[in-house]
C-alpha positions as CSV (number, residue, x, y, z in Angstrom):
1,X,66.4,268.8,-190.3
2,X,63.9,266.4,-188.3
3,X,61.4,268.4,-186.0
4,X,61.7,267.6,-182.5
5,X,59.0,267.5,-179.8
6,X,59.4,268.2,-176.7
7,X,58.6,269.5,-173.2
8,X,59.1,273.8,-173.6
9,X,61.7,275.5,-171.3
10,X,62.6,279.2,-170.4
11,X,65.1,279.4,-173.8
12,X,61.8,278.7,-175.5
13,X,59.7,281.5,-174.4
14,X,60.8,284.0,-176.9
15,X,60.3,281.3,-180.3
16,X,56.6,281.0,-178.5
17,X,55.5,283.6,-178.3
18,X,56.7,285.0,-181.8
19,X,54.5,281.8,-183.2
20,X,51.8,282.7,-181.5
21,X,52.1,286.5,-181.8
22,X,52.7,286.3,-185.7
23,X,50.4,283.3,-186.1
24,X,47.8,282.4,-184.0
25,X,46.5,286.3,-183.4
26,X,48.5,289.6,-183.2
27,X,45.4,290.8,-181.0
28,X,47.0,289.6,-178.3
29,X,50.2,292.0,-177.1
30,X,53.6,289.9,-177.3
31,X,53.6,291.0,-173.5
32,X,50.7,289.0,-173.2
33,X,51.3,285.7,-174.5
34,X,54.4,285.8,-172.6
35,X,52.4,285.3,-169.4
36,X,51.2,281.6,-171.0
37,X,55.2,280.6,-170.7
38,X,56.0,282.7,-167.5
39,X,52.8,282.9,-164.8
40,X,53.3,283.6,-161.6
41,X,51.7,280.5,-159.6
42,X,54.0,277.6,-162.0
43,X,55.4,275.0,-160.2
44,X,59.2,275.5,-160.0
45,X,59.0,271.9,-161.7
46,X,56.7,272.6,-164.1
47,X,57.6,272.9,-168.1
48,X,56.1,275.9,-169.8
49,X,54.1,274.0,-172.5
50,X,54.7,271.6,-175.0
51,X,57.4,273.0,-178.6
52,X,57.9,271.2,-181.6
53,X,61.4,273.0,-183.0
54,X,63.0,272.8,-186.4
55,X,66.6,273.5,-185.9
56,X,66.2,276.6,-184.2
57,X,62.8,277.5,-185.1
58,X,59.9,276.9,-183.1
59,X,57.2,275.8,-185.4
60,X,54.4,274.7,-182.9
61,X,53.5,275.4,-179.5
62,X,50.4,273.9,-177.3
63,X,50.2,275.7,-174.0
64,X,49.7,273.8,-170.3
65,X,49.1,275.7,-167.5
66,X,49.6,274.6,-164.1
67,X,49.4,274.8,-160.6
68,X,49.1,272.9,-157.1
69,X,46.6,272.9,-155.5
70,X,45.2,271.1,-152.1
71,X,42.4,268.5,-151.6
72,X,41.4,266.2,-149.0
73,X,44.7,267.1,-147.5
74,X,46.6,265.7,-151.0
75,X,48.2,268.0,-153.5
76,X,46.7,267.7,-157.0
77,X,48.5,269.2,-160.1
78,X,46.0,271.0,-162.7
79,X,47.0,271.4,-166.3
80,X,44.9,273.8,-168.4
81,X,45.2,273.0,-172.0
82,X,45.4,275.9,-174.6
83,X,47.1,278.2,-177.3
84,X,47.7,274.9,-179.7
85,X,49.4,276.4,-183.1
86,X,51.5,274.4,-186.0
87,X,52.6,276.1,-188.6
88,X,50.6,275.0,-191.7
89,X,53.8,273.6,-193.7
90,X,54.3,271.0,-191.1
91,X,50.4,269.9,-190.5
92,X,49.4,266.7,-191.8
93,X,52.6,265.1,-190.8
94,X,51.8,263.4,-187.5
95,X,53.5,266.5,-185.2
96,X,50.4,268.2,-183.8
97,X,49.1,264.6,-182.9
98,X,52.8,263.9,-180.8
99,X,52.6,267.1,-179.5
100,X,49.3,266.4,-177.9
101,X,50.7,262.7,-176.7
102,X,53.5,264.6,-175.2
103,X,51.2,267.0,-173.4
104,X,48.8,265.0,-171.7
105,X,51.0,262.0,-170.9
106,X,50.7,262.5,-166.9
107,X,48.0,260.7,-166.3
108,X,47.9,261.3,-162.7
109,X,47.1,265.5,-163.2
110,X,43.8,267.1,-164.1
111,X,43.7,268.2,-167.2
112,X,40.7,270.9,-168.5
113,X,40.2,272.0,-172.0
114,X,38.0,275.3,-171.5
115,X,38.2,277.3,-175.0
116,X,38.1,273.7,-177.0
117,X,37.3,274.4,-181.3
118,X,35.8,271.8,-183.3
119,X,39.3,270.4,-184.2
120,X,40.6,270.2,-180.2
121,X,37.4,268.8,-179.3
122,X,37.8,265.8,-181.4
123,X,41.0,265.2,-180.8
124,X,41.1,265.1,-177.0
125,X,37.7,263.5,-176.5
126,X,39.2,260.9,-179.0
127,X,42.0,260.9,-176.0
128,X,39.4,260.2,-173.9
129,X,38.6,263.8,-172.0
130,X,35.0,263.6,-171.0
131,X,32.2,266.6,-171.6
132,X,32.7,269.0,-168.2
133,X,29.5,271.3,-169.5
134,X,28.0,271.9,-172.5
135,X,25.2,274.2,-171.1
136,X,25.3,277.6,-168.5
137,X,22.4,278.5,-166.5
138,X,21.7,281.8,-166.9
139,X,19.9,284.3,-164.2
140,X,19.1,287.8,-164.5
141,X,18.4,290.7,-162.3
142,X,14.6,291.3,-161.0
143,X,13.7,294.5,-160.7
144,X,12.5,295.8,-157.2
145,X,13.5,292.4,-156.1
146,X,14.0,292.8,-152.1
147,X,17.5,292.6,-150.6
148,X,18.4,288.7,-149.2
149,X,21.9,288.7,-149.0
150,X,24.6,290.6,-147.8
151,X,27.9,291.2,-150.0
152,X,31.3,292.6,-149.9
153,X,33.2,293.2,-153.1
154,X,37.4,293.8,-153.8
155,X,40.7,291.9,-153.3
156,X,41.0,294.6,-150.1
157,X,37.4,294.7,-148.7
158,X,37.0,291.0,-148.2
159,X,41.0,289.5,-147.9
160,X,41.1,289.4,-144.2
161,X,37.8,287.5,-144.2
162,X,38.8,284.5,-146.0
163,X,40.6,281.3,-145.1
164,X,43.9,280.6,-146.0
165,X,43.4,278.5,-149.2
166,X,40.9,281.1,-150.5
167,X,43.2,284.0,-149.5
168,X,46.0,282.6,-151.7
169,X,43.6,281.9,-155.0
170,X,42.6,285.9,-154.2
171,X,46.2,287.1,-154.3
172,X,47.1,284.7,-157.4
173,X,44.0,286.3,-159.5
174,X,44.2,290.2,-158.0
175,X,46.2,291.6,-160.8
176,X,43.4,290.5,-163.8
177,X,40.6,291.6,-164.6
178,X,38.0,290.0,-162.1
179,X,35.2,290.5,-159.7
180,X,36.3,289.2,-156.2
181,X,32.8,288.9,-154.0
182,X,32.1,287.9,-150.9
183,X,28.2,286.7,-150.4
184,X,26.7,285.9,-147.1
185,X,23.6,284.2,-146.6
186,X,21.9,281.6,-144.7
187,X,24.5,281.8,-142.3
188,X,27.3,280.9,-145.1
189,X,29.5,282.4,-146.7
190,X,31.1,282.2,-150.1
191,X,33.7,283.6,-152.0
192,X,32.9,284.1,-155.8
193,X,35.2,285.1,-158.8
194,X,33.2,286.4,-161.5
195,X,34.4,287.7,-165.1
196,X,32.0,290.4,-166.5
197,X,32.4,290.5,-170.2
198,X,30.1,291.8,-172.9
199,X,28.4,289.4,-175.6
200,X,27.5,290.6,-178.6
201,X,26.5,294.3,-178.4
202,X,24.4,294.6,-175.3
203,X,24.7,291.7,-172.7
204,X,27.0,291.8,-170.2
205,X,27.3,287.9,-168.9
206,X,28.9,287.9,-165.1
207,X,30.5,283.9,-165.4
208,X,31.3,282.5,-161.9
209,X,35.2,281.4,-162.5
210,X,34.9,279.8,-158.5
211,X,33.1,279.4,-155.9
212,X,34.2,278.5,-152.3
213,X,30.6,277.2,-151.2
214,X,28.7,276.2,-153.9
215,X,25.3,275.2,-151.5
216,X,25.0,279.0,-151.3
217,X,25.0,279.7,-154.8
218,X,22.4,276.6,-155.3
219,X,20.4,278.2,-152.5
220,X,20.7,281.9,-153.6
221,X,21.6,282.2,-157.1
222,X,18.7,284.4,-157.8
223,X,19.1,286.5,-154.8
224,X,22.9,286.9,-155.9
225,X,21.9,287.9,-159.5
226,X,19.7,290.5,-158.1
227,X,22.1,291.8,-156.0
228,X,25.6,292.1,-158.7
229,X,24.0,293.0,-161.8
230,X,23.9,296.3,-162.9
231,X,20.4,297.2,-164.1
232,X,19.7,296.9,-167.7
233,X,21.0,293.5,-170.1
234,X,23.1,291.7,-168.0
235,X,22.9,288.2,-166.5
236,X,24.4,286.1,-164.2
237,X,26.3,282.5,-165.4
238,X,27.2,279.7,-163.9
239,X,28.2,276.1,-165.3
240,X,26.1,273.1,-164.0
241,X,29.0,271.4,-163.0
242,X,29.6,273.9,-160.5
243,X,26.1,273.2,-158.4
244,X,25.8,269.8,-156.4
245,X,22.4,269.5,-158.0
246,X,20.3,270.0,-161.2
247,X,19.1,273.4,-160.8
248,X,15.5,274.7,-162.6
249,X,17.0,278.3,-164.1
250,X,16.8,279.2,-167.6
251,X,20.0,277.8,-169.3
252,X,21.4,278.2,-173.0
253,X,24.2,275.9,-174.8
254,X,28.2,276.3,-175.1
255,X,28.9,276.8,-178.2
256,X,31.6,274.1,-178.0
257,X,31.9,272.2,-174.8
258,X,34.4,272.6,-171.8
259,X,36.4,269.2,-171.5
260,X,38.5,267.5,-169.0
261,X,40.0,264.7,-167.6
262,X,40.6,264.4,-163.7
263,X,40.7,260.8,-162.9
264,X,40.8,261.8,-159.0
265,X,38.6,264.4,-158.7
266,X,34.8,264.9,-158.5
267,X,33.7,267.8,-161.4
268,X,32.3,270.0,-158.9
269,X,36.6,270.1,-157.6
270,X,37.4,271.9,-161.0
271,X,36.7,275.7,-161.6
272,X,37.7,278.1,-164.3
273,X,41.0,279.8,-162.5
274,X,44.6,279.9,-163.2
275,X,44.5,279.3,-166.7
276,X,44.3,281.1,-170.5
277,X,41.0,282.5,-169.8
278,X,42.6,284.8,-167.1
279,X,46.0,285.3,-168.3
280,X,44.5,286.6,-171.6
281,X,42.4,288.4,-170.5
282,X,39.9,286.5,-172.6
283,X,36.2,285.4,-172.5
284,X,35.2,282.2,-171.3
285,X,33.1,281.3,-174.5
C-alpha cells in the first residue's frame, strides 16, 4: 500500500504518539507527547502536525505547533517546528522530504525551528529558513553586587499587574515548569519567562523564553542576573535576537542554531513560548 502524507487530525493522535513513544525516545511519558497533538492554546482550525500513514499505520510524524497571536493590531499564526520521526524502512524514499513540503507550505505563518540537529538544519535552511541565533550571551551573579531593581516572582504575585496580552501568555504557560518574573526598573517594567535548567553537572543556565520590554533587559541585564540567580554556578541567558542592540556580555555558541522564517515579522517579534521546548518539558539547547 502507497504511503500517504498528509495534514494530522484528532484520529491520529494515538498512531503519534506510539511512533514517537516507541521510536523517537521512550524518555518521554506517552502522556507527554500527547500534549504535541492536543495543547491547550491550538487554533480550533489548526491541524495537529504533519502524518505520513501506511494503511493504518502511522509511520512518520513531524510536529507543528501553533498559535495566534496579535501584532500591530494584525493576528499572526506561529508554527513551531519539531518531533520529526520516519521510520527507518521508509527513509530514503522521498517521504520525510514531502512531509516537510507539506508542513511549511503556509507561507504567510512564522515558522521557528528551536531544537534543529544537523539533518533538520540542512534541510530547512535549504528551504530557505534563515539563522535566528547561533550564540547566547551569558551573565552571571556578582557577589555583594548592590540591589538596582525591584522584582516580583509567580503566576499569582504579579497576574493582576500585567496587561491583557501578557496576562493571557502567563495563563497559557502557568501549568509548566517556568519562572514568571516581574522586573521593575528605570521606571519600566517587564515581564520575563525564564526556564532554569541544569547543564552538565553544575550550571544551572536561567534562558529568557520572553520578554515584554526588552530595553529593560538591554539596560539591566546585569542587575537582573544579580538579582534571580541563586548563589553559586548559575547564569543568566538570553539570545541576541531578543535585545534591540549588540550587547558587550560574555556569550558562548549554540551548539546547532535556532532557525526561522517569518516573512512579516522583525526577529526581536519571535520568543521561545508555546512550543516543544515547554510542552516537554525539555531544555532549550
Amino acid at each position: 500500500m502507497s504511503v500517504i502524507v498528509r495534514p494530522a487530525n484528532e484520529a491520529d493522535i494515538d498512531g503519534a504518539v506510539d511512533l514517537l513513544h516507541g521510536h523517537m525516545s521512550a524518555k518521554i511519558s506517552r502522556e507527554r507527547w500527547r500534549t504535541l497533538l492536543d495543547y491547550p492554546w491550538r487554533p480550533p482550525d489548526a491541524d495537529r502536525g504533519c502524518v505520513a500513514v501506511d494503511g493504518d499505520h502511522v509511520v512518520g510524524f513531524l510536529g507543528l505547533v501553533y498559535v495566534d497571536r496579535q501584532f500591530a493590531g494584525r493576528t499572526e499564526r506561529f508554527c513551531n517546528i519539531c518531533a520529526w520521526y520516519l521510520l527507518k524502512d521508509y527513509r530514503g524514499r522521498g517521504i520525510g522530504r514531502e512531509i516537510q513540503n507539506v508542513s511549511i507550505a503556509n507561507k504567510d505563518q512564522t515558522y521557528t525551528l528551536v531544537t534543529a540537529t544537523a539533518g533538520t538544519d540542512r534541510a530547512f535552511r535549504g528551504a530557505g529558513f534563515d539563522v535566528l541565533d547561533d550564540r547566547r550571551y551569558l551573565l552571571r551573579r556578582r557577589a555583594g553586587a548592590p540591589r538596582q531593581i525591584e522584582w516580583r516572582e509567580g503566576p499569582d504575585a504579579i497576574a493582576e499587574s500585567l496587561n491583557p496580552q501578557d496576562r493571557a501568555i502567563l495563563e497559557h504557560h502557568r501549568a509548566f515548569n517556568l519562572r514568571h518574573l516581574l522586573i521593575s526598573a528605570g521606571g519600566r517594567t517587564c515581564y520575563l519567562i525564564v526556564q532554569a535548567r541544569k547543564q552538565g553537572a553544575d550550571v544551572n543556565y536561567h534562558q529568557v523564553l520572553y520578554a515584554s520590554d526588552p530595553d529593560v533587559v538591554a539596560a539591566h541585564g546585569q542587575a537582573i542576573a544579580d538579582a534571580i540567580l541563586e548563589p553559586g554556578r548559575a547564569i543568566f541567558a538570553i539570545d541576541p535576537h531578543f535585545l534591540p542592540e549588540t550587547m558587550p556580555w560574555v556569550s558562548e555558541p549554540i551548539r546547532q542554531p535556532r532557525l526561522c522564517s517569518a516573512p512579516r515579522l522583525a526577529p526581536t517579534a519571535i520568543d521561545h513560548l508555546y512550543n516543544e521546548i515547554v510542552l516537554l518539558d525539555l531544555k532549550l539547547p
